[in-house]
Each structure stands twice: as structure tokens, then as C-alpha cells.
C-alpha positions in Angstrom: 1.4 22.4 -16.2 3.0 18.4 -15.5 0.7 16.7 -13.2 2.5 14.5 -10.6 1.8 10.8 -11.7 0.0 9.1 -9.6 -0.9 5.4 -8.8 -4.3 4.2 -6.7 -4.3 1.2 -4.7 -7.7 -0.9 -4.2 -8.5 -4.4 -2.1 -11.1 -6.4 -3.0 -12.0 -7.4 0.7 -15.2 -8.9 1.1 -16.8 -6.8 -1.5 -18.7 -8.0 -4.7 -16.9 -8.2 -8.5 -19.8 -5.4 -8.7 -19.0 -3.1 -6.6 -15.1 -3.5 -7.0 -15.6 -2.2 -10.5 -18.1 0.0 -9.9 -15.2 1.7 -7.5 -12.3 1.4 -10.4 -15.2 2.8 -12.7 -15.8 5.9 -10.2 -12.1 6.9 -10.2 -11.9 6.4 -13.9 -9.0 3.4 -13.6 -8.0 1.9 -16.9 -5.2 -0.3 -15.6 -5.5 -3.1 -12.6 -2.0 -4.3 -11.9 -2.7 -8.0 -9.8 -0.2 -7.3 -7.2 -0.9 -10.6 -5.5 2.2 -12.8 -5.7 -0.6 -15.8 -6.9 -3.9 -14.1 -8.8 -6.0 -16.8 -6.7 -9.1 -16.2 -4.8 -11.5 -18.0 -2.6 -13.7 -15.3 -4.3 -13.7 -16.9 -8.4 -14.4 -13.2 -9.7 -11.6 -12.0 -8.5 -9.0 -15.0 -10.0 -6.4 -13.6 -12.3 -7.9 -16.0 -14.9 -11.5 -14.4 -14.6 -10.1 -10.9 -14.2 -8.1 -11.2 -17.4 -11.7 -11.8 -19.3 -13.9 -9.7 -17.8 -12.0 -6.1 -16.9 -11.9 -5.6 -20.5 -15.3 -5.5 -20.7 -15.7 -3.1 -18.3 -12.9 -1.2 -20.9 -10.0 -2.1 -17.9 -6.9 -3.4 -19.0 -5.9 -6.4 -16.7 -2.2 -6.9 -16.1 -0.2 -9.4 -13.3 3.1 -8.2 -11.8 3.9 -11.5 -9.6 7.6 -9.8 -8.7 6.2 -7.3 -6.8 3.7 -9.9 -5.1 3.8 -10.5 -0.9 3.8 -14.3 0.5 7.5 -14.6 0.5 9.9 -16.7 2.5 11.1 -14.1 4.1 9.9 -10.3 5.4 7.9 -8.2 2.7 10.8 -5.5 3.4 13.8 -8.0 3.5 12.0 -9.1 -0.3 12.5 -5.8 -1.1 16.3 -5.5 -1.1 16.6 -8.4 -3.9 17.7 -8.4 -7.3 14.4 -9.9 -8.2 12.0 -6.9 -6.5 14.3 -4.0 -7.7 13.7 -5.5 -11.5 9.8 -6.3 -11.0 9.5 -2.4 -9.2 11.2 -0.9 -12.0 9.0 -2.5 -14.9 6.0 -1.6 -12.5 7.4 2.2 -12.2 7.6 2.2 -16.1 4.6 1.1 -16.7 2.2 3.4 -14.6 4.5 6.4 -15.9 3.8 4.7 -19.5 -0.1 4.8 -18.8 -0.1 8.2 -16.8 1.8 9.8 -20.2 -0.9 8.5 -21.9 -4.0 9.8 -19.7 -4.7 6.3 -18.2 -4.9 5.7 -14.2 -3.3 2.6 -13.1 -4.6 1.0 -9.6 -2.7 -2.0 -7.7 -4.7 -4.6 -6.6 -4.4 -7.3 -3.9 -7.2 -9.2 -1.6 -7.0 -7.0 1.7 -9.0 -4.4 1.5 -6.7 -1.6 3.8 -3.5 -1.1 2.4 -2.3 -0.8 6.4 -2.6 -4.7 6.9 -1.5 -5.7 3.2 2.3 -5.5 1.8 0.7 -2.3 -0.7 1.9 -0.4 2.1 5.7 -1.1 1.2 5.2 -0.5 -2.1 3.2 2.4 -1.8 6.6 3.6 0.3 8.6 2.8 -2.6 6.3 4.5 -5.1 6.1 7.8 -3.4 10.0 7.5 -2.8 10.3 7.9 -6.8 7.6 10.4 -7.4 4.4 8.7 -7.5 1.6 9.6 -5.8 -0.4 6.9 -4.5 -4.2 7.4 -3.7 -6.4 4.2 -2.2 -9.2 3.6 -2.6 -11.3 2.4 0.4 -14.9 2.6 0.1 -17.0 4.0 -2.7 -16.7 7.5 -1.9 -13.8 7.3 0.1 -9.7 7.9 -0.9 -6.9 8.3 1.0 -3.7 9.8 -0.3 -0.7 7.5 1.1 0.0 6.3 4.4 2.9 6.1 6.2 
């Protein structure tokens, strides 16, 4: 039996470099994708630069898609329709079907902690539109499969 590939979705909120990989640790992720258009935090744990060193050893790949990023000049959805989204989605499609062929979990990560208030919404849409199944995860404990 194929299981569907799926994709989780995280925020790091207000929570503690801890407990954010205690969470990725608890759904067994092997792969963050930095979703954030610019990997900077008030929060230095959570800098792409810091991430890069220590998610690996927590045995978590660390990787930054900036073309799928929010904080554009114009609407998240508007962004969407370019050239330079479709190109950045497609090389973020292939490589959580790359890490879900291998038995890896890839999660997307950006700063706000619901996905309702943060563009991982939209691409959460666009993910399930070509057959990924997208599960966030919200508290320890608590997932929610995708919301429209």
C-alpha cells in the first residue's frame, strides 16, 4: 500500500528552542523547511543561521526555501501567481516527495504559531491541491490535519 505524502506545518510562536524540537522530535520530523521569506528572529534560536547548526544535532536536516517566503510587496495570494513562486513551490513539492520516498517527514516552519494568521495557510492550499497532505502541528499533543 502507497501512503499519501504528507507535509506538517509548525510556528515557533512564543515557545522555547526546547520545546519547538521537542514537538518536531514527537512527530518524528527530519526536515525543517524555513519558510520565512528572511530566517530572522527577535528569538536568536530560532535565526536561520542558529538553526542551520543546531537541528542537526537534534538529527534534523535544516533547509531555507526564501521563494515560498510571505512579506511581499504585494498580497500573499497575488505572490502566488508569479513566475518566481510557481518555481520555488515546485522545488519545495519535489523535495518533501524526495524526503517522503525516502521515509523522512518534512515540516514548514515560519514564526506564527497558527497556520490561520500566517501565509502557511496558502501554501498549505497549494500543497493539498497537488496531493499533499498537510498536518500542523499546534501544541505538543495537538495536530490538525489542514484548514481551509
Amino acid at each position: 500500500m502507497v501512503r499519501k505524502t504528507q507535509c506538517y506545518s509548525i510556528g515557533y510562536g512564543n515557545r522555547s528552542f526546547d520545546d519547538f524540537v521537542r514537538m518536531l522530535a514527537e512527530s518524528r520530523i527530519t526536515n525543517l523547511v524555513d519558510i520565512r521569506r528572511y530566517p530572522q528572529s527577535t528569538f536568536d534560536d530560532f535565526n536561520g543561521e542558529s538553526l542551520e547548526r543546531s537541528l542537526p544535532l537534534n538529527d534534523i536536516i535544516y533547509k531555507h526555501c526564501e521563494g515560498v517566503g510571505g512579506m511581499r510587496d504585494s498580497t500573499y495570494i497575488e505572490y502566488m501567481g508569479t513566475d518566481e513562486f510557481r518555481s520555488s513551490f515546485a522545488k519545495l513539492l519535489a523535495y518533501i516527495t524526495g524526503v517522503h520516498q525516502k521515509g523522512g517527514r518534512v515540516a514548514l516552519m515560519c514564526a506564527e504559531k497558527s497556520p490561520k494568521g500566517c501565509h502557511r495557510h496558502y501554501l498549505s492550499i497549494k500543497l493539498e491541491e497537488n496531493g499533499v497532505e498537510v498536518i500542523h502541528l499546534i501544541d505538543p499533543g495537538q495536530m490538525s490535519l489542514f484548514m481551509f
